[in-house]
VOTORSE-260255 format. One record per residue (C-alpha): residue number from 1; residue in one letter; y negated, x negated, z. Coordinates in steps of 0.5 Angstrom, whole numbers, always signed. Layout:
! residues N
REC seq type north  east    up
REC NUM    a     Y     X     Z
...
***
This chain:
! residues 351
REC seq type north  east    up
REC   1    x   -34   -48    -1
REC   2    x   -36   -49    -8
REC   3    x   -43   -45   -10
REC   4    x   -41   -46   -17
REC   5    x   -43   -40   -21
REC   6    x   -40   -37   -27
REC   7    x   -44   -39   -34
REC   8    x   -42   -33   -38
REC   9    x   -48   -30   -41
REC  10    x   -46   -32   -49
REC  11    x   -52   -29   -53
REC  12    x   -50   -22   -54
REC  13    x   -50   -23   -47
REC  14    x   -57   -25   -47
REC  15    x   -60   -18   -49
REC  16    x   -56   -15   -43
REC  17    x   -60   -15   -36
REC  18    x   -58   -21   -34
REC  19    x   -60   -20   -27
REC  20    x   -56   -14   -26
REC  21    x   -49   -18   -28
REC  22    x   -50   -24   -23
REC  23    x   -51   -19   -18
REC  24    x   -46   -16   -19
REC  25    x   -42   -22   -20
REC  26    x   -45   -26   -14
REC  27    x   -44   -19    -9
REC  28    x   -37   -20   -11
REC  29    x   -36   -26   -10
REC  30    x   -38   -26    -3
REC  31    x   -35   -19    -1
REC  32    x   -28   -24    -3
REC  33    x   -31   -29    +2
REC  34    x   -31   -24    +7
REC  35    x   -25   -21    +7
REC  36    x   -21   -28    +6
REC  37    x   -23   -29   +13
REC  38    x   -22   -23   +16
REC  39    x   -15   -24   +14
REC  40    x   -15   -31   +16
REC  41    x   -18   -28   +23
REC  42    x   -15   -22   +24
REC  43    x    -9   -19   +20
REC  44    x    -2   -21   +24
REC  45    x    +5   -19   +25
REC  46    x    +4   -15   +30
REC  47    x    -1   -11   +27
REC  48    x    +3    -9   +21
REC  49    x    +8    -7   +26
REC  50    x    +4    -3   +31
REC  51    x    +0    +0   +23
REC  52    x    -6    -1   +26
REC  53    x   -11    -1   +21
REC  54    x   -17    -3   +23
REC  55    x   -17   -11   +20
REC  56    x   -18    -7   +13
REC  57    x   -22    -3   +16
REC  58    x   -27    -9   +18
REC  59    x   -26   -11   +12
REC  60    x   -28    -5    +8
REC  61    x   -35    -4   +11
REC  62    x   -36   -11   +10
REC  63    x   -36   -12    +3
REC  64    x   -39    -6    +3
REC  65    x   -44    -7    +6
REC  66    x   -46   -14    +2
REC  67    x   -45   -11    -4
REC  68    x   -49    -5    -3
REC  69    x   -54    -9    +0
REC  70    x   -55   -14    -6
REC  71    x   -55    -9   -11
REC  72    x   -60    -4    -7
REC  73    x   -64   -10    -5
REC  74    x   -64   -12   -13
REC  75    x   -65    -5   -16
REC  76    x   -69    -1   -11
REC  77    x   -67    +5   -15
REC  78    x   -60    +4   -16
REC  79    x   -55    +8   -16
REC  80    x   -48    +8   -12
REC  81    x   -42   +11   -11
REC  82    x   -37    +8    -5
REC  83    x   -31   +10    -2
REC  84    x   -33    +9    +4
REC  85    x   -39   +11    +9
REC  86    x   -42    +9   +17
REC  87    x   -41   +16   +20
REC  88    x   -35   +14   +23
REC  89    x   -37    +6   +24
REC  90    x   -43    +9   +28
REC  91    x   -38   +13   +32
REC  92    x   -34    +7   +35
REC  93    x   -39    +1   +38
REC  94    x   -33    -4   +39
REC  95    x   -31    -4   +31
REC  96    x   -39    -3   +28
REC  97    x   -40   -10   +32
REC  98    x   -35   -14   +29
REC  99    x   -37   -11   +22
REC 100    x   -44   -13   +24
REC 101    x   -43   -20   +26
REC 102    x   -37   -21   +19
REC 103    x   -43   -18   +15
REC 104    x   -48   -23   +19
REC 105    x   -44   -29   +18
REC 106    x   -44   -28    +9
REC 107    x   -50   -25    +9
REC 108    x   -54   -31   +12
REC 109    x   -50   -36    +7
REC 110    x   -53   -32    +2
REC 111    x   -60   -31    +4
REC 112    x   -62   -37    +8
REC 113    x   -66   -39    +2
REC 114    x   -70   -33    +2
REC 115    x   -77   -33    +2
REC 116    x   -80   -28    +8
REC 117    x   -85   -26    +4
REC 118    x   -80   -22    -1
REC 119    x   -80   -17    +5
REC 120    x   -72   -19    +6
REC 121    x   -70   -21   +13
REC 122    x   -68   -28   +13
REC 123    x   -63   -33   +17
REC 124    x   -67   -33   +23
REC 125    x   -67   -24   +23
REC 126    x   -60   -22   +21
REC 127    x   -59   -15   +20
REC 128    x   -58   -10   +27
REC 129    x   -52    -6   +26
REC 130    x   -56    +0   +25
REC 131    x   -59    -5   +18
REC 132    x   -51    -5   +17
REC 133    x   -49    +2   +16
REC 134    x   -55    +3   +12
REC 135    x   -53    -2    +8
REC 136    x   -46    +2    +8
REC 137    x   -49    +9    +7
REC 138    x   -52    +6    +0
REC 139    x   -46    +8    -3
REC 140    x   -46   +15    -2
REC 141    x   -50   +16    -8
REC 142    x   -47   +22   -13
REC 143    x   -45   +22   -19
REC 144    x   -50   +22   -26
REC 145    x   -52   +20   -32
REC 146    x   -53   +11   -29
REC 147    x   -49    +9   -22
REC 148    x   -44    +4   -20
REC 149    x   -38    +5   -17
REC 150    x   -35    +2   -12
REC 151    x   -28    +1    -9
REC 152    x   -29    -5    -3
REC 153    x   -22    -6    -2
REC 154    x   -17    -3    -6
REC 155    x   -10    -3    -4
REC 156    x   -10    -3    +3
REC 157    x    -3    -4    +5
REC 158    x    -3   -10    +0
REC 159    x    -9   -13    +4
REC 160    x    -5   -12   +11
REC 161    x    +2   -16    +7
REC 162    x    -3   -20    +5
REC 163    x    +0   -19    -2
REC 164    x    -6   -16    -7
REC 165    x   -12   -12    -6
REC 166    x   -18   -12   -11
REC 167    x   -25   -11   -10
REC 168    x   -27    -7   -15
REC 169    x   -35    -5   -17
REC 170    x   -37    -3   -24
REC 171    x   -44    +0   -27
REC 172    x   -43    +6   -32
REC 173    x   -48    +9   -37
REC 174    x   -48   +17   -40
REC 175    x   -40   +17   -37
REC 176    x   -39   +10   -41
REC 177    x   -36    +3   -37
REC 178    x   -41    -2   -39
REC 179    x   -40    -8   -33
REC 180    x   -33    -9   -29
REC 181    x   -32   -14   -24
REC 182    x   -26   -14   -21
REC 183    x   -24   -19   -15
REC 184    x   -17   -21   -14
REC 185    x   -17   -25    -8
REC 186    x    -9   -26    -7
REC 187    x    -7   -26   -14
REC 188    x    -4   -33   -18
REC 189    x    -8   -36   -24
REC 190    x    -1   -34   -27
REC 191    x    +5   -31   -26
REC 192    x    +9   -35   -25
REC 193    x   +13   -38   -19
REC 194    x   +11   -45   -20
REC 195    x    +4   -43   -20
REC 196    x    +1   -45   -13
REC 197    x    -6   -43   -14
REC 198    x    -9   -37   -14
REC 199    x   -16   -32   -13
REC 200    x   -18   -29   -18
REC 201    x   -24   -26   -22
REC 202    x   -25   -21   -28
REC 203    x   -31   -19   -32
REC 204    x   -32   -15   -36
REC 205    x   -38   -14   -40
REC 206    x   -38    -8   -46
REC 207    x   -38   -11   -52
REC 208    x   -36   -18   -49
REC 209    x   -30   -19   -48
REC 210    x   -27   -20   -40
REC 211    x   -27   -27   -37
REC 212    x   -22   -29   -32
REC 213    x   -25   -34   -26
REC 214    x   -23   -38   -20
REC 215    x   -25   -34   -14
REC 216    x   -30   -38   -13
REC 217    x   -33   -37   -20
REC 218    x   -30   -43   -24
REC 219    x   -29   -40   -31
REC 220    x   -22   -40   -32
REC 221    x   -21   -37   -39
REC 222    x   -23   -31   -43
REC 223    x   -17   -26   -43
REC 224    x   -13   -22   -48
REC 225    x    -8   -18   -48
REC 226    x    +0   -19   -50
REC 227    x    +3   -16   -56
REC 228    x   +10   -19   -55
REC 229    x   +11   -18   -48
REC 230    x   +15   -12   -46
REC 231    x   +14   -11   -39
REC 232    x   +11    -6   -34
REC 233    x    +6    -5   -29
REC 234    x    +6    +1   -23
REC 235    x    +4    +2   -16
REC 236    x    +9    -2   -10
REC 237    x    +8    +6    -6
REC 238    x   +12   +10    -9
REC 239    x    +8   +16    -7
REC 240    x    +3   +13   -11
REC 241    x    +6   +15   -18
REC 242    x   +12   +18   -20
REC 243    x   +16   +12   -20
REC 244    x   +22   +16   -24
REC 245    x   +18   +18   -30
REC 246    x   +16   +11   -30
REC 247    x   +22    +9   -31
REC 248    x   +24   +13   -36
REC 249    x   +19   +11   -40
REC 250    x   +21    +5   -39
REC 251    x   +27    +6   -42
REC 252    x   +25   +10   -48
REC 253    x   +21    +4   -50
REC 254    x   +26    -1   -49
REC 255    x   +23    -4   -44
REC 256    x   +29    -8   -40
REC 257    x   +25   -13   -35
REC 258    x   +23   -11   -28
REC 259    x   +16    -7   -27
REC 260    x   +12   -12   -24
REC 261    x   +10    -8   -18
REC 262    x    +3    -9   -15
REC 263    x    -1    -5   -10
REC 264    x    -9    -4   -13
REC 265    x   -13    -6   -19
REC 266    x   -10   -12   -19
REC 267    x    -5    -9   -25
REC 268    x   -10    -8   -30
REC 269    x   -12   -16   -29
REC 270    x    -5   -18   -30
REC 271    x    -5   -13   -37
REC 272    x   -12   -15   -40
REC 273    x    -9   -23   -39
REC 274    x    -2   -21   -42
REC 275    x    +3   -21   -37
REC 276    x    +4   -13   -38
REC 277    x    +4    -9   -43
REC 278    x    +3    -2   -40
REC 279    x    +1    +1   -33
REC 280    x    +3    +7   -32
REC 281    x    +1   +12   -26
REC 282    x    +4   +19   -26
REC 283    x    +2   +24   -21
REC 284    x    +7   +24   -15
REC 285    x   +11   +31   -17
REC 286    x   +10   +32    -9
REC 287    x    +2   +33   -11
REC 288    x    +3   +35   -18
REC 289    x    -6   +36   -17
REC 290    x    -8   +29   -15
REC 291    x   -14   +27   -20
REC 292    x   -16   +19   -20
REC 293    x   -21   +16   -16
REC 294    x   -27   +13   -20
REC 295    x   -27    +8   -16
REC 296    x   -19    +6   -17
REC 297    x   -21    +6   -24
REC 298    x   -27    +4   -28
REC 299    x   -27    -3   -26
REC 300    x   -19    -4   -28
REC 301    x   -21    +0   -35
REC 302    x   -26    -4   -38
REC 303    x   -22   -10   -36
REC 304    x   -16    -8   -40
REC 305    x   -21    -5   -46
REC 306    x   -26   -12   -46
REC 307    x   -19   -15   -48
REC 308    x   -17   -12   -53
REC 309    x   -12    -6   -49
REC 310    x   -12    +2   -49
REC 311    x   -14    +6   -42
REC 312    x   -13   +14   -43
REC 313    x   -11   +19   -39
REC 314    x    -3   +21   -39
REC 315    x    -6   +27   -44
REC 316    x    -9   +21   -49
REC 317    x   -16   +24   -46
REC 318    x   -21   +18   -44
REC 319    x   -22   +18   -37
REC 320    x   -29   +22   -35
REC 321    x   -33   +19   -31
REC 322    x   -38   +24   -30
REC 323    x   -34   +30   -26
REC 324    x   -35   +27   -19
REC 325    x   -32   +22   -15
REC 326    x   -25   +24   -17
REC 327    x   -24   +25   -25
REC 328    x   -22   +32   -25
REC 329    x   -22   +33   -32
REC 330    x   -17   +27   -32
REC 331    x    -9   +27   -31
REC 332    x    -5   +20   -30
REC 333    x    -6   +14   -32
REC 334    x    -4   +10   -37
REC 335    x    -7    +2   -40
REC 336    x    -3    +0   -44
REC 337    x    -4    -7   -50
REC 338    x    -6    -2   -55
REC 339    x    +0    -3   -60
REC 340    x    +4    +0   -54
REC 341    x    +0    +7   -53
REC 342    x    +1   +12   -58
REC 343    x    +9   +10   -56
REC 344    x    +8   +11   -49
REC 345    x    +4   +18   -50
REC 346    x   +10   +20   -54
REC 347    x   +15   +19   -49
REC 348    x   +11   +22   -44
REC 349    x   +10   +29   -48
REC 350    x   +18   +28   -49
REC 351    x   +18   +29   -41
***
């Protein structure tokens, strides 16, 4: 296991806090780690077939609890906004233990250096379960004008078919996206049948550009988006969108391959390195109210955004980011390479 850390402050990068960008980045690289061996250990057959959950959901409260744990620790006055919280977790004693020791397994790798002097506990002291939920309930901060935003594991049927799922934190200023990472732990360097590797991180940085890294934070390259490829992207869940619109769409741009089909986040990476040239996600007519999640969206933006792509709602609206944890003021998704967009909401109003 490498601990190579990505080099990616240019000198523009410089003038940013460079500390709340490694953190980012670090807490997200050891939440993969977590979530690789909960698979690795805990996600079969059998469970798919009998539909229990409870591997993601280990996997949810550990990542959240590290990443939460790095960012408070970091920055005691941080503000942070996840899905998941440890009401439940307290109420099930066999599943807050398997959390805790998934949690104490990674934290204790990232912090037996630590000096005991610093006040943080150290390898010969790994956090309690009750440490833990704390750690988890630091994400059930509130919306405002400086937060981050956190998704631990985005695409949970993805992560049980062990097929994709991202974790995806971002840090977001007066409503504006200015940091995302977004891990990708399933998804190949390429898309391309023959390409073997795979696990991959986006960081984007707003006036940056977005790098493309190994999961264990090697820099693969900087991304941009395709102007010559026509392909689309959307949800594997059909209740996750309106899968017919999609395709009709689709058909008005001329678009004739497959869309690649991709649970989570992890469609906003395959736009941003040009594999895609739009992702649509139209409300399902069942739910015709369904408003986004911020957490489901604010990393994959800035991602597309940083190289070179356009992200706006189904109306050609900016996604709003200050209305609480479902953008209410929003409807639909669509991120696009840019030259595609103004074609995309066409079509859309000709619905």
């Amino acid at each position: 296991m490498t601990t190579q850390k990505p080099s990616l402050l240019t000198a523009e990068g410089l003038r940013k806090p460079k500390a709340k960008i490694q953190t980012a980045i670090d807490a997200v690289l050891k939440a993969i780690q977590l979530c690789e061996q909960v698979q690795a250990e805990m996600v079969s057959t059998d469970a798919i077939q009998k539909a229990d959950r409870s591997p993601v959901t280990v996997a949810d409260f550990g990542a959240q609890a590290l990443i939460c744990q790095a960012i408070g620790d970091a920055f005691p006055d941080a503000t942070i906004v996840a899905e998941e919280n440890a009401q439940a977790l307290k109420e099930n004693a066999s599943l807050l233990e398997r959390v805790t020791d998934y949690v104490n397994r990674f934290w204790a790798e990232a912090h037996h250096h630590d000096d005991p002097d610093r006040g943080t506990a150290t390898k010969d002291t790994s956090p309690s379960a009750e440490t833990v939920c704390e750690w988890i309930n630091r994400g059930s901060g509130e919306v405002g004008t400086n937060f981050w935003t956190l998704d631990p594991i985005d695409g949970t049927k993805g992560f049980l078919r062990h097929d994709q799922y991202a974790i995806a934190l971002a840090h977001i200023v007066d409503g504006v996206v200015q940091l995302g990472v977004l891990g990708c732990p399933n998804l190949p360097y390429r898309l391309d049948p023959t390409e073997t590797e795979r696990g991959c991180l986006f960081v984007a940085i707003r006036g940056e550009g977005t790098q493309l890294y190994t999961k264990t934070g090697e820099l693969l390259e900087q991304v941009h988006i395709s102007e010559t490829v026509h392909r689309f992207a959307e949800s594997v869940e059909s209740t996750h969108g309106d899968s017919d619109a999609h395709a009709k769409i689709a058909n008005a741009l001329g678009i004739t391959a497959a869309p690649v089909q991709m649970d989570s986040q992890a469609k906003y990476g395959i736009v941003s390195r040009g594999e895609a040239s739009l992702y649509i996600r139209l409300p399902n007519p069942a739910y015709p109210d369904y408003r986004e999640c911020i957490w489901d969206h604010a990393a994959g933006m800035i991602v597309v955004e940083e190289a070179g792509g356009t992200v706006t709602d189904a109306n050609g609206a900016p996604l709003n980011f200050l209305t609480g944890k479902r953008m209410q003021r929003n409807r639909g998704i669509v991120a696009t390479n840019g030259k595609l967009h103004q074609h995309v909401l066409k079509a859309l109003s000709n619905l």
